[in-house]
Structure formats: structure tokens, C-alpha cells
N, C-alpha and C positions, 0 to 999 in steps of 0.2 A: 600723109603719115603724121601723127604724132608722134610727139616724143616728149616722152614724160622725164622730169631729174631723178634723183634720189640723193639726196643730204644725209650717209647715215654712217657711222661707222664698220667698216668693212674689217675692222680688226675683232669682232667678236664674233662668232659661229652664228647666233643665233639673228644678227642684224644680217649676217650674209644670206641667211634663211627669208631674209624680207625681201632680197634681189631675185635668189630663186624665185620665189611666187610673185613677184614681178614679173619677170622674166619670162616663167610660164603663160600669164594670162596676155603677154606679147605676142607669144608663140604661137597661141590656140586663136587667137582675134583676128592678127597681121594685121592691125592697122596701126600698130601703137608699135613704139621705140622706145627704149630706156638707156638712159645716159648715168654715168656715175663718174665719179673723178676717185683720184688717190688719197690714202688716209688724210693726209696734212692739207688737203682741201677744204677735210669737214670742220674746221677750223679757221679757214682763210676764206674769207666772205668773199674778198676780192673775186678769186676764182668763179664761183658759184651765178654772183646775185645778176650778174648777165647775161646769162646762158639764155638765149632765143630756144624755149621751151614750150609747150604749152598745160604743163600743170608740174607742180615737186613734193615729190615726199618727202619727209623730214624727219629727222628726231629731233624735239626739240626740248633739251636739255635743259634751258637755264631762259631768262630773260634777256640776254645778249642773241640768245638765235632766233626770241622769241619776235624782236624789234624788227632784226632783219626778215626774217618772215611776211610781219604785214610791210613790208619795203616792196615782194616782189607785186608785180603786176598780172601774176597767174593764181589760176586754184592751186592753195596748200593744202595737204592732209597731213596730219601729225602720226606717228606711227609707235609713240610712248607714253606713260599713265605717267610721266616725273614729274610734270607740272599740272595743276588740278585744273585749269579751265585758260585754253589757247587762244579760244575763239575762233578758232581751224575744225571742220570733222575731222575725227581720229577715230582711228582703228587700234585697236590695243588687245591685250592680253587681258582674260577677267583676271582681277587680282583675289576676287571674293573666292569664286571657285577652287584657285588656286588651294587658299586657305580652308574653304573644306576639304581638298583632295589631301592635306596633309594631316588634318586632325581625326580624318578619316583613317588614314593609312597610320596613322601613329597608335592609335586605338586597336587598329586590325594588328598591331605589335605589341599591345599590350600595356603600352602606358597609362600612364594614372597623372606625373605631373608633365606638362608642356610649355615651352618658354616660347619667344617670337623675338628674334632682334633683328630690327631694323636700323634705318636711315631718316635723314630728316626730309626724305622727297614725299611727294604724294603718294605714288603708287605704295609706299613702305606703309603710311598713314592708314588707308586704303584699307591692307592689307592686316593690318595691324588689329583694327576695328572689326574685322571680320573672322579672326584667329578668335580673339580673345570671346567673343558671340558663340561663336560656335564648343569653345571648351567649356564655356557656361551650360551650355543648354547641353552637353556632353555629361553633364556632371563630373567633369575630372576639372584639377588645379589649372589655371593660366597665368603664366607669368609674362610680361614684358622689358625688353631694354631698347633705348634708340639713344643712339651716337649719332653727331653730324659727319659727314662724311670728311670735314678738314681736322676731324679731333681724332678719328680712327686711328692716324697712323702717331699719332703723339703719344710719347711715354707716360702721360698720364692717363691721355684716354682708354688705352693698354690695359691700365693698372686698373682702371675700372670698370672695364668689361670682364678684365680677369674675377676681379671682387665679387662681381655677380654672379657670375658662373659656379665661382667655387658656392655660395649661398644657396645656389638653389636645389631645390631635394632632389636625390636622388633614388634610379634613375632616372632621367630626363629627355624626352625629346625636344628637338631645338630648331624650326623653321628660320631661316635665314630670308632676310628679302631677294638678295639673288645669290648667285654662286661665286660672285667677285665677295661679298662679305662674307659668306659661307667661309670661305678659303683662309680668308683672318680669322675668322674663330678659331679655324681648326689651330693655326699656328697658337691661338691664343692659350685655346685648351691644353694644348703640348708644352707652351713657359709655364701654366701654372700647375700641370701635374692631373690636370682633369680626362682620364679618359676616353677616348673614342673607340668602337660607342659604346664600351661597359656602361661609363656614368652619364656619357652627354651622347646620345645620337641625333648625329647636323644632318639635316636638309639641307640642300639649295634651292635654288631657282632659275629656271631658262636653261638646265641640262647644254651648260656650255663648254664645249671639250678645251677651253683655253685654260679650264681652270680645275677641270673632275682628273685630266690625264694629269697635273703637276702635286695635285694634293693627296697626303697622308695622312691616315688613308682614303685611300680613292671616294670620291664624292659621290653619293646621292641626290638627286635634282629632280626636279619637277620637268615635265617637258614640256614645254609651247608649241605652238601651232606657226613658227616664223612664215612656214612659206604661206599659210594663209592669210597672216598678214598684211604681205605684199602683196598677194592677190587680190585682197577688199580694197586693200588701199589705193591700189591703178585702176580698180573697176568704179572705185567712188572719185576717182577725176573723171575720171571719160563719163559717167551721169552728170558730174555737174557742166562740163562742156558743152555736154549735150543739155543743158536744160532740166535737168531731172532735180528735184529735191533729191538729198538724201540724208541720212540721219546723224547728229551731232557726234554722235560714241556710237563704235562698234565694239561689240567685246565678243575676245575670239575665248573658245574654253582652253583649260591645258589637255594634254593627249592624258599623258599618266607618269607615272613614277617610275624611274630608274636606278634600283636599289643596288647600291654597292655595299664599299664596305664599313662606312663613317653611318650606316644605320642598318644592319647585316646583325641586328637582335632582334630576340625577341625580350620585352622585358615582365616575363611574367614568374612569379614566386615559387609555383610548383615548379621545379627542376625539369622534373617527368613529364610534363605536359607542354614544357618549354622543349626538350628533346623531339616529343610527338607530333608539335606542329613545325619543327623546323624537318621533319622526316614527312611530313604529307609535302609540304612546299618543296621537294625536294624529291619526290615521287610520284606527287599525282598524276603526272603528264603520263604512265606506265598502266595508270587505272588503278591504283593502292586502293584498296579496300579499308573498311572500320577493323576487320579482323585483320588483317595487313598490321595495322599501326600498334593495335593493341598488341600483339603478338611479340611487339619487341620490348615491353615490361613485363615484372613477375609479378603480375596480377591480375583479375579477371579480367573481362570484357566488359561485365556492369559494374565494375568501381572504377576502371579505366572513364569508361563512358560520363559518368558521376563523377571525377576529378575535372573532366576536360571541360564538361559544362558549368562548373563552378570556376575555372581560371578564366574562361576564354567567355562564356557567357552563351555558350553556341555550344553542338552539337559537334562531334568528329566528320560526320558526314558531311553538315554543313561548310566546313574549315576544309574537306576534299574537295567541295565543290566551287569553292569561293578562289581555291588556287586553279582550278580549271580555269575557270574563268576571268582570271587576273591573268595567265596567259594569253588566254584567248585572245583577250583586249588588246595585248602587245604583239600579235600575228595580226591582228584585223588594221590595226593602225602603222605599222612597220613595214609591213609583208603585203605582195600579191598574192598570195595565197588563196586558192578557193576553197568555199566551206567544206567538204570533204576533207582535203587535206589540214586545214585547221582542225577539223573535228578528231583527226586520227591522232594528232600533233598532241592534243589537248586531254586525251586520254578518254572520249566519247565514244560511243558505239558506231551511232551513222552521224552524216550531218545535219538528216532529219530532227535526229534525238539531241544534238548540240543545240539546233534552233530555239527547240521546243525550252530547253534548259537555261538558255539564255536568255528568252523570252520574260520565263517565270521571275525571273531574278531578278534582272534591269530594267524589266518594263519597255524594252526596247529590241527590233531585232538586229541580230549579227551586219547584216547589209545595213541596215540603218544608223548602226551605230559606226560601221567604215566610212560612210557618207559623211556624217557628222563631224567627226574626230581627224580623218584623214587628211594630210595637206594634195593630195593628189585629188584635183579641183575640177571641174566638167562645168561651174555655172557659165549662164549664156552670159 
């Protein structure tokens, strides 16, 4: 039997999603064991750098874990982007993707300007780099701010984040590096009178309920893949154990987006068309038709149709189909659900004609894209 460590914090949702799929790839192998200690472990070396192990996962945070790290005498895998190069393989979260899944989704709401505030770690750097690329090539505004993480909670550094905030045009959307900073904006937004999310709608990151269930209001966040995490990361010990090369960075995708109510706009100009697409996302699963929507303004069907595609840039039908399928994506990655019953869920005819729809769209099928995105894991 092996028995692999795990070095991680166990107080955040999304780090315990690294044990789950740990855990899992235990389960399904039975040769492996996973060992973890109490919070105030992950901080006491003491505890830890002994453990008669034969491989540990890590996060490792800072230069001080990073020392102890090369101290142990087993395979390390690093299992976070906060420092840019360990010299450990690490399995991590893409942070790129990340940042197109939100400049995407912020677009699909209708913004025009988008900010990014981060931290002064790598993954934020990262992350930062690949926000601000992609609003370029977007052809909409990009703004940035980064704080060190020791100035955040200082009355200055407050006052500075607040300053920027209030400056930047409005409305805005506002990608956070995770949902622990998310959660200070929001407070930030609320001392300086900045709305959420009339003026400012926050994103988070890592869809961490330590910090979406306390905040006002309720957070929006990106979702990660944690338990596939932990499951690359015990399967890339047991290769190197075994002898296997394996690859320096793994990068796991995010699932998808969890819209509350700190980004629950749309921010588009026409009022009426701001109404219509919050009434498809809000019916499509029922099978809403183009005469559906249109039906509920005093105006025809072709200046309806002729407004929407001048806000929104797309077709009504399109914007039915695009929330079909933005559900869809959240039953195939959430849910066991079989197509069928996703297909009826989703407001589809059969589940032939959901495939075939899904196909066209994503470039990818239904099954393939649960294979892909899913943390519920089958590799050998």
C-alpha cells in the first residue's frame, strides 16, 4: 500500500475538493492511502516533514513551504499556480481559460468596459495577462488593478481600491483573482457607494461557498475542477513511483460559471431588449419561442428581431439557444442525468435533436464534453 500526504488547506471548499479526488482515485485503484492532518498542521512543518510516506501533495504558497518541500525525501506535486515555477510537477487550475470563460460570459451580459483585480501572486499575474488579451481582441475596454495581498486590508490600501473603482466607467464588469478577494471588493464597493451589480458586477473565483454563502450580495464565481485536481495529482505520484515521466504543469479547465446575484444583469442599453433576454434565460428550459418573447413588447416581430440584433449582436433565436445550452452544460457537469432527461430539462425535442444541437454549437458532443469537464473521473 501506498500512502500518499496531502499538505493543503482543508479550510477552504475548494482545497477539500482536492482530497475528494484524492480520495476517489484511492478508492477506484486500492492500492494507494491518503493521509492528511489538521488545519494548524499545514503550517507546522514539524508535524508533516516526517510522515513515513511515499509521495505528498502540496500547496505551496510561499518560499517557506517551498524550502521544506525540496527537504522531503519523496515525490512532491504542487497542486497551486501562486508561485510561478517550484521545480515540483503541478497540477493546477488553467488560469487563461479561466479568463476567457469570464470575458466571455461578461460579453454574453453585455458589457462593453471590464476591469481584473488581482494580487501580487502568479496565478493573479497569469491571469491578469490573459484577461487583459483577450478584451483587446474582444474589442471592448480593459482595465486593471493589483494590490499586494499585506496592503488589502490597510486603510490605505482600501482607499485605493475604493479610488479605482469609483473611476472606472460605468457599467462594469469585474473579474476578481479568487472569491477570498471578490468578497473585499464587494465590502469595498458597499464603503464607497459603488453598486452591485448595477455599476460593478464581481466575479469570483474557485466558486468557494466559504465566501459566495457570507457575501452581499450573494457571489458569482467561476468553478474549478478541485476533485480533478487531486485526482491528477495522486495519479502523477504513483507514475513517478512507478517510473513514468510525467509532465511539469497540468492544467485542469474551469467547469463553468455560477451566476448569483453580484452579476444577475444584463448590461445592455435598450431597456426592451435588456427585459427580453432576461425573459428567454428565464424560459428557455419551457421551449420559449422568438414569438414567445417578442409577444411580450408593443411592437412587431421584425423591429423586435432588428432591435435584439443590434443590442446583443446575435439573433433572438440564437440567445434561445445559447441558454439552452448554458444549462445544458450545468446538468452534464453537476447531474447524472441521462441525455434524455437533460434533453427534456433543457427544453429540446428528443435527445437525438439536443446532440445534434450541441454538436453544431461546441464543436463537441454532450458525452464528451461530461467526460472533459466532469470531476467524476474513470481514468486507468
Amino acid at each position: 500500500m501506498r500512502e500518499i500526504g496531502m499538505v493543503i488547506d482543508l479550510v477552504k471548499s475548494y482545497s477539500r475538493q482536492f482530497l475528494f479526488g484524492a480520495s476517489r482515485y484511492a478508492t477506484t485503484h486500492g492500492d494507494v492511502a491518503i493521509r492528511t492532518l489538521p488545519l494548524w498542521s499545514f503550517v507546522d512543518t514539524t508535524e508533516w516533514q516526517h510522515w513515513n510516506v511515499s509521495g505528498m501533495i502540496m500547496q505551496i504558497f510561499d518560499q517557506e513551504m517551498l524550502e521544506c518541500a525540496r527537504k522531503l525525501q519523496v515525490p512532491v506535486v504542487n497542486v497551486t499556480g501562486t508561485m510561478q515555477d517550484t521545480g515540483f510537477p503541478t497540477v493546477r487550475i488553467d488560469y487563461a481559460k479561466c479568463a476567457r470563460m469570464a470575458v466571455e460570459y461578461f460579453i454574453d451580459h453585455g458589457f462593453h468596459h471590464m476591469a481584473y483585480f488581482g494580487s501580487d501572486s502568479y496565478n493573479s499575474v497569469e491571469t491578469e495577462a490573459a484577461f487583459l488579451s483577450l478584451t483587446r481582441e474582444a474589442g471592448v475596454t480593459g482595465h486593471a488593478f493589483d494590490c499586494a495581498l499585506r496592503d488589502i486590508w490597510k486603510d490605505s490600501g482600501r482607499a485605493a481600491i475604493g479610488e479605482w473603482l469609483c473611476q472606472l466607467p460605468k457599467p462594469v464588469a469585474v473579474l476578481a483573482v479568487n472569491d477570498e478577494i471578490a468578497a473585499i471588493l464587494l465590502d469595498i464597493c458597499s464603503a464607497f457607494g459603488v453598486s452591485v451589480p448595477e455599476q460593478a458586477a464581481i466575479l469570483g473565483c474557485w466558486d468557494d461557498e466559504l465566501y459566495y454563502r457570507r457575501t452581499w450580495p450573494p457571489l458569482s464565481s467561476i468553478v474549478i475542477d478541485g476533485e480533478r485536481i487531486g485526482f491528477e495529482a495522486v495519479k502523477t505520484i504513483v507514475q513517478i513511483l512507478d517510473g513514468e515521466a510525467v509532465p511539469p504543469v497540468q492544467l485542469i479547465p474551469p467547469v463553468s460559471i455560477v451566476t448569483r446575484m453580484s452579476t444577475d444583469i444584463m448590461a445592455i442599453n435598450d431597456k426592451e431588449i435588456a427585459e427580453a433576454v432576461r425573459f428567454i434565460r428565464q424560459n428557455a428550459r419551457r421551449g420559449v419561442t422568438v414569438d414567445d418573447v417578442a409577444s411580450q413588447f408593443p411592437f412587431s416581430r421584425r423591429v423586435f428581431e432588428r432591435r435584439f440584433r443590434a443590442a446583443m449582436g446575435r439573433s433572438p433565436m440564437e440567445e434561445i439557444v445559447r441558454a439552452k445550452l448554458d444549462l445544458a452544460k450545468q446538468l452534464l457537469v453537476e447531474t447524472d442525468l441521462q441525455m434524455p432527461a437533460i434533453a427534456e430539462r433543457c427544453g429540446f425535442s428528443s435527445a437525438t435533436h439536443f446532440g445534434v444541437v450541441f454538436h453544431r454549437n461546441l464543436d463537441i458532443t454532450p458525452t464528451e464534453y461530461r467526460r472533459e469537464h466532469s470531476g467524476r473521473l474513470t481514468q486507468n
